[in-house]
C-alpha positions in Angstrom: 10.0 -20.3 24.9 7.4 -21.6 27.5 4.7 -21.0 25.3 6.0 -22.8 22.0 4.7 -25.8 21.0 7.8 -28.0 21.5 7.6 -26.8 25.1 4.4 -27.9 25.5 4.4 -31.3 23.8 7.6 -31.7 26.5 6.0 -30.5 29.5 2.8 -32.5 28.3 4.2 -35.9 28.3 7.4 -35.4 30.9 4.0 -34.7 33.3 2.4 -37.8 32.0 5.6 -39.6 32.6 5.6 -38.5 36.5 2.2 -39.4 36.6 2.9 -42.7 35.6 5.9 -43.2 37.2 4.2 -42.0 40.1 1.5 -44.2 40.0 4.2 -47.7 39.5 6.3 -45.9 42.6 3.5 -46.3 44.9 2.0 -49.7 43.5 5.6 -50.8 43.9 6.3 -49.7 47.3 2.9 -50.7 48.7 3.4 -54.5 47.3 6.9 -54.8 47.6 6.5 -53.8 51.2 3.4 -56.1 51.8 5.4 -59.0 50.3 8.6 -58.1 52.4 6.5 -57.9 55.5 4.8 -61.2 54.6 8.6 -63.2 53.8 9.2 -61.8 56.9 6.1 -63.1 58.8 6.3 -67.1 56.9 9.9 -66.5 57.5 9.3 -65.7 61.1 6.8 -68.2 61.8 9.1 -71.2 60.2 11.9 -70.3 62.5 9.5 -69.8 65.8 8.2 -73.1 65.4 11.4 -74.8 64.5 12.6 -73.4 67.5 9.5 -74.7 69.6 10.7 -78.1 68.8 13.9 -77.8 69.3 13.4 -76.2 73.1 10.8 -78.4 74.2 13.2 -81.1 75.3 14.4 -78.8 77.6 11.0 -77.8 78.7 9.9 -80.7 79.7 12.7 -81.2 81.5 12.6 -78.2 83.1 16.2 -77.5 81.9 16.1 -73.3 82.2 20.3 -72.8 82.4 20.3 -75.3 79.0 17.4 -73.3 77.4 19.6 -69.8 78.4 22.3 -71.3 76.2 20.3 -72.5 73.6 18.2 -69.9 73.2 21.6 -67.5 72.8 23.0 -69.8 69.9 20.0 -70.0 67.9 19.2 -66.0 68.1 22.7 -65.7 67.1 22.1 -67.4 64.0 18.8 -66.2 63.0 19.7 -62.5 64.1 16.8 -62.0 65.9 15.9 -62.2 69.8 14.5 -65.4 71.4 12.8 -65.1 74.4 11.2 -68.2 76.1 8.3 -67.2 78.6 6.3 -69.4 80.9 2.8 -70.6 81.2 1.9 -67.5 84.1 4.3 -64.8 82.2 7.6 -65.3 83.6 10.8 -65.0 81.5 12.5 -68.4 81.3 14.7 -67.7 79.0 16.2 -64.8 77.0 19.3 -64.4 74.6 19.5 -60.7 75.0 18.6 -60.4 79.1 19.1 -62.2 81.7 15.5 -63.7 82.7 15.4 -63.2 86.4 16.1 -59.4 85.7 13.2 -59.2 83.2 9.2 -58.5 84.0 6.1 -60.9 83.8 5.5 -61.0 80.1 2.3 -62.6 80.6 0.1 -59.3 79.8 2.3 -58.9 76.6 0.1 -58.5 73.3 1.3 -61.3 71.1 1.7 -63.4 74.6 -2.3 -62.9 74.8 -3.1 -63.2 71.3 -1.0 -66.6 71.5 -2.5 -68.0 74.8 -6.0 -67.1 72.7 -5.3 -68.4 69.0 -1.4 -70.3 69.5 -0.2 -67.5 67.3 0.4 -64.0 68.3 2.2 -60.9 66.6 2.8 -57.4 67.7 5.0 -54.3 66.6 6.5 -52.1 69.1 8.9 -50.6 70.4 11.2 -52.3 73.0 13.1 -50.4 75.5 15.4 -53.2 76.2 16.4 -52.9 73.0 15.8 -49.5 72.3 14.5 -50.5 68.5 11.1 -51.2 67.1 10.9 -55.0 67.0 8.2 -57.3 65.7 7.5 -60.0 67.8 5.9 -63.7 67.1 5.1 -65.7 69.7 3.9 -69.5 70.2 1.7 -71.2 72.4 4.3 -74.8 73.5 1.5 -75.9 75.4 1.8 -76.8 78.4 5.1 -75.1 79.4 4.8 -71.4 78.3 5.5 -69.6 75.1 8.3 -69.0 72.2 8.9 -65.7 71.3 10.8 -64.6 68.2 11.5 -60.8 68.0 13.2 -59.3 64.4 14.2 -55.6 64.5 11.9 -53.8 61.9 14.4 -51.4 60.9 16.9 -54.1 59.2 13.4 -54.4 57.5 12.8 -50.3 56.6 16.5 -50.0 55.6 16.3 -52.9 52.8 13.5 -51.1 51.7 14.9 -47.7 51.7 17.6 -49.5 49.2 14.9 -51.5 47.5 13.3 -48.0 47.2 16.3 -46.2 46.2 17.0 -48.6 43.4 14.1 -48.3 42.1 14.3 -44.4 42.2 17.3 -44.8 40.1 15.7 -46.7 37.6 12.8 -44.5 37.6 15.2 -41.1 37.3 17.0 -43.0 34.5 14.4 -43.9 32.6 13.0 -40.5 32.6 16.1 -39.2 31.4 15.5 -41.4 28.4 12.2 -40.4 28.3 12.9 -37.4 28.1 15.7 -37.2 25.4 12.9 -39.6 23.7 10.2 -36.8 23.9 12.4 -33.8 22.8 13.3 -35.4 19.9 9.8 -36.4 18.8 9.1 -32.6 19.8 11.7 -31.8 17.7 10.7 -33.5 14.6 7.2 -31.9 15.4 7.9 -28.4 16.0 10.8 -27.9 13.5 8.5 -28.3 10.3 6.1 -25.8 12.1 9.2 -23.5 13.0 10.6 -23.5 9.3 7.1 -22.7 8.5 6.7 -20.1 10.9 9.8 -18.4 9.3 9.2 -18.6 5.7 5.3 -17.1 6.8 7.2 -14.3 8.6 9.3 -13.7 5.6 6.6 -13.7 3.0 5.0 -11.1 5.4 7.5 -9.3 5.3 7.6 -8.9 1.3 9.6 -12.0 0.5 7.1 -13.4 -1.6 9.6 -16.1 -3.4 10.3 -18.0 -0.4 9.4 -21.5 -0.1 9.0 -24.4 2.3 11.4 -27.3 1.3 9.5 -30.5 3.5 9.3 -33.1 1.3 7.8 -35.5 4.1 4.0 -37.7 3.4 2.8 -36.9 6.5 0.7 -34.3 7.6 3.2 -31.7 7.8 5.0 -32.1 4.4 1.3 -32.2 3.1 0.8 -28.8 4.9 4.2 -27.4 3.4 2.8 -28.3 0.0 -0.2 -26.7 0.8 1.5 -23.8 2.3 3.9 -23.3 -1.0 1.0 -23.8 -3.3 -1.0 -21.0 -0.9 2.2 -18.7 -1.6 2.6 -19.5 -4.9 -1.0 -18.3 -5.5 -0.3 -15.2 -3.2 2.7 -14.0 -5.2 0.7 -14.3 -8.6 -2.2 -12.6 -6.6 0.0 -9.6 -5.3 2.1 -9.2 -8.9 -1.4 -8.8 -10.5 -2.3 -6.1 -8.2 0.6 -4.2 -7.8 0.7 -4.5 -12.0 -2.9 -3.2 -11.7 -2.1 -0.7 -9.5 0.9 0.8 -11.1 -1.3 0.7 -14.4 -3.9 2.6 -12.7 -1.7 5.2 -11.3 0.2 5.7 -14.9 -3.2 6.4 -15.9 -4.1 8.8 -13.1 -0.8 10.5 -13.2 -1.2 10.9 -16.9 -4.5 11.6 -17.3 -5.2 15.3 -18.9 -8.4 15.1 -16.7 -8.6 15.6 -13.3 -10.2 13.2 -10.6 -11.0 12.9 -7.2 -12.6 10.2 -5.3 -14.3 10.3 -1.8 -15.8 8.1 0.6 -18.5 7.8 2.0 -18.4 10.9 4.2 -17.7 13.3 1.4 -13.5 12.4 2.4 -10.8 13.1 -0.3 -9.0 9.8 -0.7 -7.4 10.1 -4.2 -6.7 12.8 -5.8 -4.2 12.5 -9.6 -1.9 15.3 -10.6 -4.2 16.7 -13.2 -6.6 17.6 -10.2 -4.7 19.0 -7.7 -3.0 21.7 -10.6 -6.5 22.7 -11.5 -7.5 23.3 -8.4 -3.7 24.3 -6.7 -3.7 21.7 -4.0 -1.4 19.3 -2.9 -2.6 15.2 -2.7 -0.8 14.7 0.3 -2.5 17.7 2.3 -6.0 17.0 0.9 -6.3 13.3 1.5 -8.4 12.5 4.7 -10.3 15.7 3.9 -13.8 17.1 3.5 -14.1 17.9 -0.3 -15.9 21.1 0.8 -12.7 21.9 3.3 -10.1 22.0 -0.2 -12.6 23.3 -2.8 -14.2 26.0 -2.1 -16.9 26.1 -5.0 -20.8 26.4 -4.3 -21.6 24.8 -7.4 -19.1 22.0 -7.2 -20.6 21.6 -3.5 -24.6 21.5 -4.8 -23.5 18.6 -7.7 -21.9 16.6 -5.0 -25.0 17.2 -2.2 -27.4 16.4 -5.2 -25.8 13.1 -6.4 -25.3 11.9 -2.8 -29.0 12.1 -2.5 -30.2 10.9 -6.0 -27.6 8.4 -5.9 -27.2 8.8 -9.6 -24.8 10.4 -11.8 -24.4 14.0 -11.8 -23.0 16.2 -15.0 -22.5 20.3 -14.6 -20.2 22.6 -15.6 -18.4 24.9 -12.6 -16.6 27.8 -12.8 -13.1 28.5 -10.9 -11.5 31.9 -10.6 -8.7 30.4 -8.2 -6.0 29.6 -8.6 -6.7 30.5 -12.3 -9.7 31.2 -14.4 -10.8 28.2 -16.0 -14.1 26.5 -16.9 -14.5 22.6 -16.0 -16.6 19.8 -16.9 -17.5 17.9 -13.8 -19.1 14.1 -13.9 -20.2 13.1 -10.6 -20.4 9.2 -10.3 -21.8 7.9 -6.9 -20.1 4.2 -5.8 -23.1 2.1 -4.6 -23.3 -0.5 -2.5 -26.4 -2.9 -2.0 -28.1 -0.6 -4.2 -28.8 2.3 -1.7 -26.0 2.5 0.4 -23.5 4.7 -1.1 -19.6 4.1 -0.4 -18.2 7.0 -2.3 -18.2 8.8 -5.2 -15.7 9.5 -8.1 -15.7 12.7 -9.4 -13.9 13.6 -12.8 -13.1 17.2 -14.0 -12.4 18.0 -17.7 -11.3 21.5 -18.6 -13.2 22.9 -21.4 -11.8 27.0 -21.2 -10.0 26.1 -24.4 -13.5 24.7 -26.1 -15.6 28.0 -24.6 -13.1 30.1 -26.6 -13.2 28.4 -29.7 -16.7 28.2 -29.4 -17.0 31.7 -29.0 -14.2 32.8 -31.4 -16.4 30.6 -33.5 -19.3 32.2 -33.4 -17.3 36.2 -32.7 -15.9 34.9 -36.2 -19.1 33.4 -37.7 -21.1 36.6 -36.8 -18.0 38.7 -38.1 -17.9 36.7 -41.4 -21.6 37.2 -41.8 -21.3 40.8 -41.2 -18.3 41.7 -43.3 -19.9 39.6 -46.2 -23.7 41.1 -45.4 -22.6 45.1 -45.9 -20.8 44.8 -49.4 -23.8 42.8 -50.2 -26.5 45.1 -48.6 -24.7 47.7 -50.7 -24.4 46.1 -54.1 -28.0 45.0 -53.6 -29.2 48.3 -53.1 -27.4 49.9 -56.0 -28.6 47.2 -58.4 -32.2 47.5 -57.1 -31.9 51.2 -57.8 -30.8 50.8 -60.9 -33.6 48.0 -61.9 -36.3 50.3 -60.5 -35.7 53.6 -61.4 -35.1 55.2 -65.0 -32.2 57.2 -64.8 -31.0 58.8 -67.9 -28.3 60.7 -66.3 -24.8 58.4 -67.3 -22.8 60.4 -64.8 -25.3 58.4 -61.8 -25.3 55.3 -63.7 -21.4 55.1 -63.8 -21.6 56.3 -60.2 -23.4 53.3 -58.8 -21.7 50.9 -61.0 -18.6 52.5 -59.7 -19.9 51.4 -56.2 -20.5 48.2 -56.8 -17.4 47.7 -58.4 -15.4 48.3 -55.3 -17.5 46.5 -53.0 -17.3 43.4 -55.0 -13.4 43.9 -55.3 -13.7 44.6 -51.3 -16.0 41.3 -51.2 -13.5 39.5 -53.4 -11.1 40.6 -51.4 -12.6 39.3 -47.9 -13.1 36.0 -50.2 -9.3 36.2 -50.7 -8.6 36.4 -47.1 -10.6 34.1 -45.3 -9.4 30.9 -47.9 -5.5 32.1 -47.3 -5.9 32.0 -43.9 -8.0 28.7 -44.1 -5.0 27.3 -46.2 -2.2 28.7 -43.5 -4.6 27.1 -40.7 -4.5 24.0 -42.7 -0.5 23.6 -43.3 1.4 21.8 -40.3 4.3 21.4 -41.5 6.0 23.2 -44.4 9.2 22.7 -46.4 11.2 26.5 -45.7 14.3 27.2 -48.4 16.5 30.0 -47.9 15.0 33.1 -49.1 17.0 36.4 -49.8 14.7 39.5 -48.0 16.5 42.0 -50.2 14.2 40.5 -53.1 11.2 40.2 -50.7 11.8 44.2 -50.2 12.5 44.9 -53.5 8.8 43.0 -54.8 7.1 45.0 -52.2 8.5 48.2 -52.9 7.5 47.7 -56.4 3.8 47.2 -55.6 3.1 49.9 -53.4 5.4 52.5 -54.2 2.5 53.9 -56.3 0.0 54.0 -53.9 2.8 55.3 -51.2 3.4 58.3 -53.8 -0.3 58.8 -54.1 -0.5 59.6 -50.7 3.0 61.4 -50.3 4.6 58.7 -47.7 7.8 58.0 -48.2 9.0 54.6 -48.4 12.4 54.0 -46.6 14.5 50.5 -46.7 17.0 50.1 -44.7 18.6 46.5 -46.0 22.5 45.5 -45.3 24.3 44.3 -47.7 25.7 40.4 -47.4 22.3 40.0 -45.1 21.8 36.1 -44.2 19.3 34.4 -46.2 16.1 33.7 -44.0 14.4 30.3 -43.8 11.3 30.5 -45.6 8.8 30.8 -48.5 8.9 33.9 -51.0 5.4 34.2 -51.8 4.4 34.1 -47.9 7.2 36.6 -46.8 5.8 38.7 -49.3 2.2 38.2 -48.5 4.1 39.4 -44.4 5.5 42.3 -46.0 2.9 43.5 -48.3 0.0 43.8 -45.4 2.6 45.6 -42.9 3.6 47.9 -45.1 0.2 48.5 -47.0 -1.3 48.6 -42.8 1.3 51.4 -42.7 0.5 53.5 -45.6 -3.1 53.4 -44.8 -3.0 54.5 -40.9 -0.1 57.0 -42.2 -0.6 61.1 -42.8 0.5 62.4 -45.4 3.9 63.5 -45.6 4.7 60.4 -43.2 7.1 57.6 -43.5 7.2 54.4 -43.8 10.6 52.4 -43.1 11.9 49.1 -43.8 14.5 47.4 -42.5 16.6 44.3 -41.4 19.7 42.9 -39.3 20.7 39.6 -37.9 20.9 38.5 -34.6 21.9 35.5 -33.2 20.3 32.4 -35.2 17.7 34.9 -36.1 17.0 38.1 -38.5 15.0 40.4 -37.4 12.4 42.5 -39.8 11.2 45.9 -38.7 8.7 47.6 -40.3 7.9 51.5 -38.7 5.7 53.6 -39.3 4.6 57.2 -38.1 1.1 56.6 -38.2 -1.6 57.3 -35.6 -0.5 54.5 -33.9 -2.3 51.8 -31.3 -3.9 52.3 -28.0 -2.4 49.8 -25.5 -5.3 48.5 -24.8 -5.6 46.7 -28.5 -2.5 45.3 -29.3 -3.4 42.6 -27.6 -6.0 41.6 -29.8 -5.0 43.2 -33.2 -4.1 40.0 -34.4 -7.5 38.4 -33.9 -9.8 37.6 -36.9 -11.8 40.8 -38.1 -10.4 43.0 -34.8 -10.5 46.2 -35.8 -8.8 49.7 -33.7 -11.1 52.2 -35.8 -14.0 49.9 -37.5 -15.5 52.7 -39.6 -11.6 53.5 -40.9 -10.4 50.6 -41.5 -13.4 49.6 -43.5 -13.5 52.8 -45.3 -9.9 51.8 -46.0 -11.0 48.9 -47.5 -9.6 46.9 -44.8 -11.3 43.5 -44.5 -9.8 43.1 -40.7 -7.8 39.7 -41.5 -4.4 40.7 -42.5 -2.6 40.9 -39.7 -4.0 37.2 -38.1 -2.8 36.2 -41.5 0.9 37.7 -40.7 0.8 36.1 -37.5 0.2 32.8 -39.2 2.4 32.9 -42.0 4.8 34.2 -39.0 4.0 31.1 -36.8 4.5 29.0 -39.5 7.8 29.4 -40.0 9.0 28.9 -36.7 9.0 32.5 -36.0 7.7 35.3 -33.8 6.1 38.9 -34.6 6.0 41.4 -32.0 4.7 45.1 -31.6 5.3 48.5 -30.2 3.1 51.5 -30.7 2.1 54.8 -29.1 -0.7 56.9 -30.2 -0.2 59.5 -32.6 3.8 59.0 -32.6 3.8 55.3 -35.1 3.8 51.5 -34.5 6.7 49.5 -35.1 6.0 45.7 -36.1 9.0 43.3 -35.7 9.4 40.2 -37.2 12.1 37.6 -36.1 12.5 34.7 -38.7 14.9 31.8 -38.6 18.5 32.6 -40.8 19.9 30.5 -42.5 22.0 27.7 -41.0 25.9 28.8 -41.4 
């Protein structure tokens, strides 16, 4: 409290108030006590010489038992002391002694100063009286001296109530004073106190409050001020804190990650998308060296380098921790003052998905080029044959043509192919009906029954009856069928079987087709359903296999919501099973 500004204003001007009050006290008491003292003396001087003439009848009489008697009545009625001395110091008369008792007062100081100047004054103290007295005597020439004696402390003690008075006064009116000053204090410091608070409250996040002042003065013009300032500061903060939360929506949903650092290589930001690429958490990394959280020596060159270049930096790392991915960083310095750096922003796109397009794109351009080069290599080298050389024999002629009739068919085929699966890469959404597989079956079985018999595989189907209807589209579920059963007749002995069958379960029906074929190595059914993968290349081609018929079963599969899975063991059969969506009861 001693230190607030009301406290001070009061202290201020209650001290100023002493001053000056000290300052009247003592001009007061010095003058009223030099006036008192100089009544006193006029006073004392009027009565001395009124007494002189009065007395001096007696004098020149020489009546001293008369003067004895006068002298006692007047002193009674001036309250004072009268003491008549002679011309050579002896007491004549006294009204508070008797005079032949008393000692030569001829050496006495205001008898002297008298005899000198016909006035004489002292102040001491008198042992007759046992007071301090001040004494006036008078030079009644030629018969002695009239001395008047007052006590000084009647004197003092009117004073002391003079004094006390005017202490009084002076304690009153800084009482008033002092009322008078806390209220001005008051209407001071309370504006600057309501101030103080609303300040205090809009630091501590009340950014509506307001200063109501409505004054002209200074104050009310500083509480206008003040609102005005807070006003600003509320707009201010609501614009950052919208920028902010915009900023960290887009951080948090940003599919790229991004980590900013300061000038000393520190992590302090680091968004979602970050800290799952690299399996860290924001909380633990902030504060920290980059090199400390990422352990990557060519994420750890890109930084170095575009800390010293100061300029942009673009590379591409690779991270085997805590999964294998490939990332696109972009190193962007922050500069200050044009070679002082401040930090650097550092933004990492995954591109693993890209690389493997890329290279399925170029596995399947090179594939593509390949499957379409050999059918051609071979039809070319048939028809240059027959162009160049003269061959009567019509057994060789019907030969060659013979071969380049089935690899056009097997080039027409791969034609075939590649624009189905183009078209099923192309559909998004498709419109699925309910589709009866006992008729898919029976279409299938009808088409390759021949070719089944040829090779002496029997075909087995294995179809309830009242089976749900399947959700989807005829001429796809028997583009499915035909290339799982046709795969099994190929990759199937002789005297083999091929089986078809179905059975619901749950929402879904499932679609087996098993065969007793030489079956799959573990190791490839991984990747069987990639474009042109191949177990047995030289088979399957000599099979007249163009390597996209099962990628094209796994699309038509995908497609209708479904899922295709295998089993196989090597020389015991593969079984392929296909769930697909039943009909909705």
């Amino acid at each position: 409290m001693s230190n607030s500004i009301k406290w001070k204003i009061i202290s201020i001007f209650l001290l100023l108030q002493l001053l000056i009050l000290f300052i009247i006290g003592i001009y007061l008491t010095s003058n009223l006590k030099k006036f008192i003292y100089q009544q006193m003396d006029i006073s004392m001087l009027k009565q001395v010489r009124l007494l002189s003439e009065l007395i001096l009848p007696e004098l020149e009489k020489g009546e001293y038992d008369q003067l004895q008697e006068r002298s006692f009545k007047f002193a009674k009625e001036i309250q004072g002391r009268i003491t008549v001395i002679a011309e050579d110091g002896k007491v004549l008369a006294d009204s508070e002694e008797n005079p032949e008792r008393m000692e030569n007062h001829g050496r006495r100081p205001e008898v002297l100063m008298a005899r000198e100047k016909g006035i004489g004054w002292a102040t001491r103290y008198s042992t007759t009286l046992n007071m301090e007295m001040k004494y006036l005597a008078q030079r009644v020439e030629p018969y002695g001296y009239v001395r008047l004696a007052i006590p000084v402390t009647e004197v003092r003690n009117t004073l002391l109530k003079i004094f006390g008075r005017i202490l009084v006064g002076f304690v009153l009116a800084f009482s008033i004073f002092f009322i008078l000053v806390l209220r001005v204090s008051e209407s001071i410091t309370e504006p600057i106190k309501k101030i103080t608070d609303t300040a205090q409250k809009i630091a501590h996040g009340k950014l509506g409050e307001r200063i109501h002042i409505y004054t002209r003065d200074e104050i009310g013009t500083l509480s206008r001020m003040f609102n005005m300032m807070a006003f600003q500061l509320e707009e201010t903060i609501k614009k950052i804190t919208n920028e902010k939360e915009r900023l960290a929506t887009i951080l948090k949903n940003m599919a790229d990650g991004l980590i900013a650092l300061d000038a000393e290589k520190k992590v302090i930001l680091l968004n979602p998308a970050a800290a799952d690429i690299f399996g860290i958490k924001e909380e633990e990394a902030r504060g920290k060296l980059l090199i400390e959280i990422i352990r990557n020596q060519q994420l750890t060159e890109a930084v170095q380098k575009a800390y010293e270049i100061l300029e942009p930096v673009n590379t591409e790392i690779s991270l085997y921790y805590p999964k294998e991915v490939i990332l696109r960083a972009h190193l962007a310095p922050i500069i200050r003052n044009y070679d002082q750096i401040r930090g650097m922003v550092l933004i990492f796109t995954d591109i693993t998905e890209l690389r493997r397009l890329e290279r399925l794109r170029s596995e399947f351009v090179s594939n593509v080029s390949h499957e379409l080069k050999t059918p051609l290599t071979s039809i070319r080298g048939y028809v240059e044959t027959l162009l160049e050389m003269e061959l009567d024999d019509p057994s060789v002629i019907k030969c060659f043509l013979g071969v380049i009739n089935r690899e056009s068919q097997r080039l027409s085929r791969l034609i075939d192919d590649l624009l189905d699966l183009s078209r099923l890469e192309g559909k998004r959404h498709q419109k699925l009906t309910p589709t009866r597989l006992e008729k898919v079956v029976e279409n299938v079985i009808s088409i390759l029954a021949p070719e089944a018999e040829k090779k002496g595989i029997d075909l087995l189907v294995d179809i309830p009856e009242n089976l749900p209807r399947v959700m989807g589209i005829e001429e796809q579920l028997n583009q499915v069928l035909i290339n799982l059963v046709d795969n099994g007749i190929k990759y199937t002995p002789a005297n083999g079987k091929v089986s078809i069958s179905a059975e619901p379960e749950g929402d879904w029906v499932i679609l087996k087709v098993a065969d007793t074929g030489i079956g799959i190595p573990e190791e490839d059914i991984d990747r069987i359903f990639e474009r042109f993968y191949r177990v047995d290349k030289a088979r399957s081609r000599q099979m007249g296999g163009t390597g996209l018929g099962l990628s094209i079963v796994k699309h038509i599969v995908k497609g209708h919501g479904g899922e295709i899975e295998v089993e196989s063991e090597v020389g015991k059969g593969t079984i392929f099973k296909v769930k697909l969506k039943r009909e909705k009861r």
